[in-house]
Every structure is written in structure tokens, then in C-alpha cells.
Residue, then its C-alpha position, 0 to 999 in steps of 0.5 A: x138855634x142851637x141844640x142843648x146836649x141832653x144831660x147824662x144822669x151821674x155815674x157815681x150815684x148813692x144807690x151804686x155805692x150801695x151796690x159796690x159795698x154790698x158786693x165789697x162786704x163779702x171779699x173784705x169779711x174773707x180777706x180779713x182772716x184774723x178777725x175770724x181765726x180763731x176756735x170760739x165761740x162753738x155754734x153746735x160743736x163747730x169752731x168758728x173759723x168754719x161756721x163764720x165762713x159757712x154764715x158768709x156764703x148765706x150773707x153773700x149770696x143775700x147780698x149778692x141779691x140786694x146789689x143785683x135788684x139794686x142794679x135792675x131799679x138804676x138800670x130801669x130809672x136811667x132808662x126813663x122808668x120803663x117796665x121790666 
């Protein structure tokens, strides 16, 4: 008789596409300059060039978040659904 390999879950899931554009998001918002450059509108007498980049650093760090627990729930289903 011979052994059947034991299947491997795929590495492309849909949940590590969610991650990699969680921690995608915040790189092409920055990198993107033009979309941002620019005075108005003012939020509380600040150009929105700064308070565009000042809302990011809060967006990334909630998305930064989301992809990390998004990456502990693959980590523990792949390993058959042990406790943390």
C-alpha cells in the first residue's frame, strides 16, 4: 500500500490577500503624492497635505492591526485550529 501525501492548504488564500492589501493600502496612499498635494480643504486651520498624512499614520496602524490578528486566525487554522 502506498502512503497518500497529506495535502498542504493553498498558500494563496482570500484571507492573505486581505492582509497584503491591508499592509499594501498604506504605501500606495503615501506614495501616491499628487492625490494629496495639495492646501484644501483645511481641517482646524491645517493644509491637507499635513492632516492627510497625520489621518494615515492612524489608518495604518488600525490596518497594520487587522492584517496581524488576520495572520494569527491563518496561522492557528492552518495548524488544525489549535488554541492561541
Amino acid at each position: 500500500m502506498s502512503e497518500v501525501p497529506e495535502e498542504k492548504p493553498p498558500t494563496v488564500t482570500p484571507m492573505r490577500v486581505v492582509i497584503g492589501l491591508c499592509l499594501l493600502a498604506p504605501f500606495v496612499a503615501m506614495l501616491w503624492v499628487s492625490s494629496y498635494a495639495k492646501v484644501e480643504p483645511t481641517f482646524i486651520g491645517i493644509p491637507f497635505f499635513y492632516w492627510y498624512q497625520m489621518a494615515w499614520v492612524l489608518i495604518s496602524t488600525t490596518l497594520t492591526l487587522i492584517a496581524y490578528q488576520l495572520w494569527q486566525r491563518d496561522q492557528r487554522s492552518r495548524k488544525g485550529g489549535a488554541s492561541r
